[in-house]
MMTF fields as JSON, N, C-alpha, C and O atoms, coordinates in Angstrom:
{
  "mmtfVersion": "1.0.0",
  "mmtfProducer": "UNKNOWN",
  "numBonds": 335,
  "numAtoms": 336,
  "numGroups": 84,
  "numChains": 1,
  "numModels": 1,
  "chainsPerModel": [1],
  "groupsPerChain": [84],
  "chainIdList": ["A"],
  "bondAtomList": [4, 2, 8, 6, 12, 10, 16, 14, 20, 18, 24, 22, 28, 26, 32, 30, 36, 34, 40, 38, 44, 42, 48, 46, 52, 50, 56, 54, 60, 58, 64, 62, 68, 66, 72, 70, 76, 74, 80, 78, 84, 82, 88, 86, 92, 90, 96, 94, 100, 98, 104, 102, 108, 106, 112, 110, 116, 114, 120, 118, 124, 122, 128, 126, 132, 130, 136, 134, 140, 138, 144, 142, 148, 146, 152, 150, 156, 154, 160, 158, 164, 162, 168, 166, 172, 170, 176, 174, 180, 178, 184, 182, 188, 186, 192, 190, 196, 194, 200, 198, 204, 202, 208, 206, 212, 210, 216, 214, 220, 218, 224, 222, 228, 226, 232, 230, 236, 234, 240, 238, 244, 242, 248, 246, 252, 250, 256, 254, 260, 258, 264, 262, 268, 266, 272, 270, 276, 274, 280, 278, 284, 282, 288, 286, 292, 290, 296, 294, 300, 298, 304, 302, 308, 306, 312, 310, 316, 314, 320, 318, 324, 322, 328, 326, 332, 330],
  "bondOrderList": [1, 1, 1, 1, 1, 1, 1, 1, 1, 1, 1, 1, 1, 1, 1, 1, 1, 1, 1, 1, 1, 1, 1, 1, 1, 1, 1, 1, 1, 1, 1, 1, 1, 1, 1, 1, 1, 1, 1, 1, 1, 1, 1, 1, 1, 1, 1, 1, 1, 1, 1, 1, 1, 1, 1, 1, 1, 1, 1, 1, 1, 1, 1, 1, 1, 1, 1, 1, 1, 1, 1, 1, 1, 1, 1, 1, 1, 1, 1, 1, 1, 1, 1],
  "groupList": [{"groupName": "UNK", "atomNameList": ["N", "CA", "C", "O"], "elementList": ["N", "C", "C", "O"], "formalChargeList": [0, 0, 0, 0], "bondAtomList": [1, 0, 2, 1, 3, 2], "bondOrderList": [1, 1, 2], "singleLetterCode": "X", "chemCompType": "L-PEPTIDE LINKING"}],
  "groupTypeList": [0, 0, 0, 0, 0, 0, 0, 0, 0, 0, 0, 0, 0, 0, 0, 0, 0, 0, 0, 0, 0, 0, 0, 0, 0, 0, 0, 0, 0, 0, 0, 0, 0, 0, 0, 0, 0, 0, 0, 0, 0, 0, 0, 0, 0, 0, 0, 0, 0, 0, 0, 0, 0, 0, 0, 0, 0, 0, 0, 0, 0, 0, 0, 0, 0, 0, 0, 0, 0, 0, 0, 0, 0, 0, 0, 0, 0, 0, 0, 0, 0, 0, 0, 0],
  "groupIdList": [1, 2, 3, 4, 5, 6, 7, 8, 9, 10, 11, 12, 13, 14, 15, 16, 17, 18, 19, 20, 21, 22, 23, 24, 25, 26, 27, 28, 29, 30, 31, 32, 33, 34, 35, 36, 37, 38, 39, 40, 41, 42, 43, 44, 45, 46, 47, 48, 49, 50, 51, 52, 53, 54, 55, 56, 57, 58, 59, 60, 61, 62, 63, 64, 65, 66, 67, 68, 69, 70, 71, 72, 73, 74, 75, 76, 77, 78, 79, 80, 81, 82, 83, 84],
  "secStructList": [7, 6, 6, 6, 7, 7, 7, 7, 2, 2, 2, 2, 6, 6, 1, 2, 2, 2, 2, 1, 6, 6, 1, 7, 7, 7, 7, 7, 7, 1, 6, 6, 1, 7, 7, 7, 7, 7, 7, 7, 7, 6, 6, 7, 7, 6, 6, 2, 2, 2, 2, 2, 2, 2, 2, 2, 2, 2, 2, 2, 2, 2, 2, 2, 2, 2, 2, 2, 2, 2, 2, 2, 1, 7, 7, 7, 7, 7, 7, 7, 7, 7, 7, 7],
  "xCoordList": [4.968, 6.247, 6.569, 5.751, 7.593, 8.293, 8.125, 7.535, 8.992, 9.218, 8.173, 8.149, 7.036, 6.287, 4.516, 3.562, 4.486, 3.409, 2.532, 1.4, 2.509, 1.131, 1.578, 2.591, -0.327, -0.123, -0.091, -0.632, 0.368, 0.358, -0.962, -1.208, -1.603, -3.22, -2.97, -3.262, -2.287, -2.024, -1.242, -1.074, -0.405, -0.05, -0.492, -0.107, -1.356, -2.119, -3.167, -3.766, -3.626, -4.38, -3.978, -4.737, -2.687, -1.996, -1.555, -1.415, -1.485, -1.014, -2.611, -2.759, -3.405, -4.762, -4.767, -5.44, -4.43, -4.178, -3.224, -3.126, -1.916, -0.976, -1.327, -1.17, -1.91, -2.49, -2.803, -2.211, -4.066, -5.028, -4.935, -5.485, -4.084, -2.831, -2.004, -1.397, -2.043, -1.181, -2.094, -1.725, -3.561, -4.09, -4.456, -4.717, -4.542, -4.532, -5.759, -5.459, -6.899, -7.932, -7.581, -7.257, -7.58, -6.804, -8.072, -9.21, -7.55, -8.221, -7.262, -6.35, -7.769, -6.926, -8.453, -9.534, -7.963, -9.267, -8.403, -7.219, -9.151, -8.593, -9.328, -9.561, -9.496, -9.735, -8.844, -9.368, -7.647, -6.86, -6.795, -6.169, -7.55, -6.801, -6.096, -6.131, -5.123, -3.974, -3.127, -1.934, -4.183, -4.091, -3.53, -2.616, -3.399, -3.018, -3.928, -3.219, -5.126, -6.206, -6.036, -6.496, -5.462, -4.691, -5.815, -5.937, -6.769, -7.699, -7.934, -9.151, -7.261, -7.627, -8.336, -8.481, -8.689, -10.119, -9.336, -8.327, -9.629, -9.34, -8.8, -7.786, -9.617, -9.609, -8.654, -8.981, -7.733, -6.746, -5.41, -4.887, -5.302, -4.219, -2.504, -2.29, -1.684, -0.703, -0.003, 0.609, -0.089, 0.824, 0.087, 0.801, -1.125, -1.793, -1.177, -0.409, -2.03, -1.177, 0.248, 0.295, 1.286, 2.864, 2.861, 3.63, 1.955, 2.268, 1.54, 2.082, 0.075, -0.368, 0.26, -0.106, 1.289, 2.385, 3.355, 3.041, 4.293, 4.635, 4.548, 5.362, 3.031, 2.35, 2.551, 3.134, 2.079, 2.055, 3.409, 3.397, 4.569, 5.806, 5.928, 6.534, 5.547, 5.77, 4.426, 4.482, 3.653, 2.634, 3.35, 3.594, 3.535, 4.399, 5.858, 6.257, 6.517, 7.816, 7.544, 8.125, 6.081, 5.503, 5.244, 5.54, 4.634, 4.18, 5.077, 4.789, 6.421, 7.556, 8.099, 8.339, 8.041, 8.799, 8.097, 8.697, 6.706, 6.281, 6.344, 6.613, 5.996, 6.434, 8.011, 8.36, 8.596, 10.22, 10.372, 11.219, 9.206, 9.536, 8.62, 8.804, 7.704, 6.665, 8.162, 8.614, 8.686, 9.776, 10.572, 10.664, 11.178, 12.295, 11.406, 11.939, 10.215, 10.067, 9.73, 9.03, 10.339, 9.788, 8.643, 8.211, 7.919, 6.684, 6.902, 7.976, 5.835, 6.396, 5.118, 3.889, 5.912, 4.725, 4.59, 5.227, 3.379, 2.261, 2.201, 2.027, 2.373, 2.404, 1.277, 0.628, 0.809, -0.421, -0.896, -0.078, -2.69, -2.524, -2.274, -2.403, -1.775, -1.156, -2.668, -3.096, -3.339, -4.347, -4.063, -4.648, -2.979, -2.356, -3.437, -3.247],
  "yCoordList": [-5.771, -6.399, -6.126, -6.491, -5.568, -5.225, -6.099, -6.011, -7.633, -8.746, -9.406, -10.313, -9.298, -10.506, -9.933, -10.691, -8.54, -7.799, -8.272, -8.073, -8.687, -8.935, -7.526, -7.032, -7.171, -6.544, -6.248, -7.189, -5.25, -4.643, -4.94, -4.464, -5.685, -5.52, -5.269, -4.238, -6.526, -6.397, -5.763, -5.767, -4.886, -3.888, -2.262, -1.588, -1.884, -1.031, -1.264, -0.19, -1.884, -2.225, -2.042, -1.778, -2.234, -2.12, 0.077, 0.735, 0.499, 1.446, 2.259, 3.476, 1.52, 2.809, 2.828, 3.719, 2.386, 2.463, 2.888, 3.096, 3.297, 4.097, 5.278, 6.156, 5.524, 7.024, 7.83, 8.897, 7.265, 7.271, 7.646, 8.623, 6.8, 7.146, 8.62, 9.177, 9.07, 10.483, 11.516, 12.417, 11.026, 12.047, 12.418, 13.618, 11.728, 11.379, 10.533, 9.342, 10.773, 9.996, 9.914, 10.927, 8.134, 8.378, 7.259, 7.201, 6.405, 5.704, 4.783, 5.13, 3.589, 2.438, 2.197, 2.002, 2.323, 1.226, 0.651, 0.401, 0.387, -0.661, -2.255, -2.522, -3.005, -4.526, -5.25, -6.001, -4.912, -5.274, -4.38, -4.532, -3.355, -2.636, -2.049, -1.472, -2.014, -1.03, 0.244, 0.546, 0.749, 2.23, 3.086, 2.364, 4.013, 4.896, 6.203, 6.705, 6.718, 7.761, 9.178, 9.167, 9.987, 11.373, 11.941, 11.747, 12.715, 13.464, 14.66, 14.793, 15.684, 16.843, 18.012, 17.954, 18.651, 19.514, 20.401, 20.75, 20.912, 22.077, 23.343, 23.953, 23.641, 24.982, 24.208, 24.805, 23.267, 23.042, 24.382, 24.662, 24.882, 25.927, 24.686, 23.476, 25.916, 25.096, 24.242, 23.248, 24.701, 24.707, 23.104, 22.248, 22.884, 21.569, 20.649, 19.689, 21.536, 20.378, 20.127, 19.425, 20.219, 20.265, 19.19, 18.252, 19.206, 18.208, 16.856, 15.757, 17.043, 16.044, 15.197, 14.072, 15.917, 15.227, 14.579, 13.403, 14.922, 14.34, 13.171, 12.25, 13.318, 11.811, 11.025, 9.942, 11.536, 11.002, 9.768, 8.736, 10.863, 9.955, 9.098, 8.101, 9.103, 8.298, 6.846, 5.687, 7.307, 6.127, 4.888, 3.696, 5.757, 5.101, 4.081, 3.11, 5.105, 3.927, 2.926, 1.848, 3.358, 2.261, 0.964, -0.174, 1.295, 0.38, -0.714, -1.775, 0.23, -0.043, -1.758, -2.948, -0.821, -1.509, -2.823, -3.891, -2.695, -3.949, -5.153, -6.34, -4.418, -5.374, -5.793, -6.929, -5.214, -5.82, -7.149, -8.04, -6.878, -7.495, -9.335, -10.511, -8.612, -10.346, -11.277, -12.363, -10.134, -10.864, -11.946, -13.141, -11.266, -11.841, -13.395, -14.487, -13.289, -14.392, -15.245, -15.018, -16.67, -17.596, -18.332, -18.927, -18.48, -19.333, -20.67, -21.264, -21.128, -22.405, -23.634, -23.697, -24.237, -25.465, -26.345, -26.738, -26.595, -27.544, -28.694, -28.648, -29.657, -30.896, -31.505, -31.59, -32.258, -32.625, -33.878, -34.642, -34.068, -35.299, -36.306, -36.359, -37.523, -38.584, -39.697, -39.849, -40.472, -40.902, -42.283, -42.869, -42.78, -44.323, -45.555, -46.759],
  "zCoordList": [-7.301, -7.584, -9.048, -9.892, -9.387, -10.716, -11.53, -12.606, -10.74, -11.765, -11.719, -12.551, -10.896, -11.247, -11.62, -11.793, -11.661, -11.781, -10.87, -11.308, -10.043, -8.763, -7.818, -7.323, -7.962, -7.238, -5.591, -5.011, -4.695, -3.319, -2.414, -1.306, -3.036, -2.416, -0.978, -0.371, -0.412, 1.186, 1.694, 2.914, 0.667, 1.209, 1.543, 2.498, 0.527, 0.645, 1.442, 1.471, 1.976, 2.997, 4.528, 5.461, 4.558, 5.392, 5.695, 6.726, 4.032, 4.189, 4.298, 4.418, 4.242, 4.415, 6.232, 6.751, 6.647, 8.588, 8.855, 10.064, 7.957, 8.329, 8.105, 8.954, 6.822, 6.107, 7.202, 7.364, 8.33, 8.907, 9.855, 10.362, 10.346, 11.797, 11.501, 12.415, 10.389, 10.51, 9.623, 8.87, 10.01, 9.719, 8.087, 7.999, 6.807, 5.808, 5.307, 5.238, 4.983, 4.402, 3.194, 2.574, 2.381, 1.184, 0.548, 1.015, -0.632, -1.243, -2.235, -2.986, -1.974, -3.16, -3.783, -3.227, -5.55, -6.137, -7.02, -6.791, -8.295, -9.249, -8.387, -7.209, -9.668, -9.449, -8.112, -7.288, -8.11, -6.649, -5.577, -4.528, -5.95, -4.681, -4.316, -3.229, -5.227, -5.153, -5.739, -5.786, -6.101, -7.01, -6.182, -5.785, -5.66, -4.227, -5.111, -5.984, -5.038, -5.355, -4.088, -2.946, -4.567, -3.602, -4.28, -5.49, -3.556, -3.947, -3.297, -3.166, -2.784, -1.94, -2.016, -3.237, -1.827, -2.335, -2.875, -2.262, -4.064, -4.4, -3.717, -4.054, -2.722, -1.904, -0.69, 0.336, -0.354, 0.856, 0.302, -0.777, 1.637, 1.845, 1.433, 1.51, 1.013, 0.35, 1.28, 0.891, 2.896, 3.582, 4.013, 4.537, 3.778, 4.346, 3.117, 3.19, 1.48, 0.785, 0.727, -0.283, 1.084, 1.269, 2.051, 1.839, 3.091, 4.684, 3.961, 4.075, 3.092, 2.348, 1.297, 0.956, 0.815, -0.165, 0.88, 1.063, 1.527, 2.72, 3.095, 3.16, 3.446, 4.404, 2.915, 2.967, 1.526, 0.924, 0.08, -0.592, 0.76, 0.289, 1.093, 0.702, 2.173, 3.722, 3.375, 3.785, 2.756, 2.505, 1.386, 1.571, 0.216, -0.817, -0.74, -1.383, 0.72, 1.591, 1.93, 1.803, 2.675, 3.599, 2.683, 3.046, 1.411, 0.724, -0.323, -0.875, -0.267, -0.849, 0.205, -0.002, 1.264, 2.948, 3.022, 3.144, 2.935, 2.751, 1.823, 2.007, 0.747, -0.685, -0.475, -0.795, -0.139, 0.313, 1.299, 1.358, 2.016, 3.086, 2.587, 2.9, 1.738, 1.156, 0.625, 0.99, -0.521, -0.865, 0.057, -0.223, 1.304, 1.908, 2.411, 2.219, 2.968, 3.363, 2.547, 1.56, 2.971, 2.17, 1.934, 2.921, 0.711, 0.884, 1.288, 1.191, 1.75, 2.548, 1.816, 1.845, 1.374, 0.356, 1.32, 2.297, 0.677, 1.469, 0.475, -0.743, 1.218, 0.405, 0.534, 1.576, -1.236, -1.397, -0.505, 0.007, -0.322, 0.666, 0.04, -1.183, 0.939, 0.388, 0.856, 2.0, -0.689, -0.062, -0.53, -1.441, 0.291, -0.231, 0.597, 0.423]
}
């Protein structure tokens, strides 16, 4: 989130099973989790890395799509117990 610097954790989590699903072994590190680590071997033919950038913009939407979506819903407060 821009404005509030927390990071995607649960969203990248979400996006390592999309990666995965299209064929993409990827990696989040950092303390939260949410780095996006593109690492492809040296020796991949261009035409694989092209399709690997690709998946890769499609991961980054995904992760976009979600963080959009934490926004819209509302948190819902829990009220403290009442120990009258």
């Amino acid at each position: 989130d821009r404005r509030t610097k927390t990071p995607a954790t649960a969203a990248c989590r979400k996006a390592w099973d999309f990666a995965t699903e299209r064929g993409l072994i990827i990696q989040f590190g950092a303390a939260a989790g949410n780095v996006y680590k593109f690492k492809p071997p040296l020796t991949t033919p261009q035409a694989e890395f092209d399709r690997m950038l690709e998946i890769s913009e499609e991961i980054v939407a995904f992760i976009q799509r979600e963080v959009d979506e934490t926004r819209r819903v509302p948190s819902v407060a829990v009220p403290a117990p009442s120990y009258q």
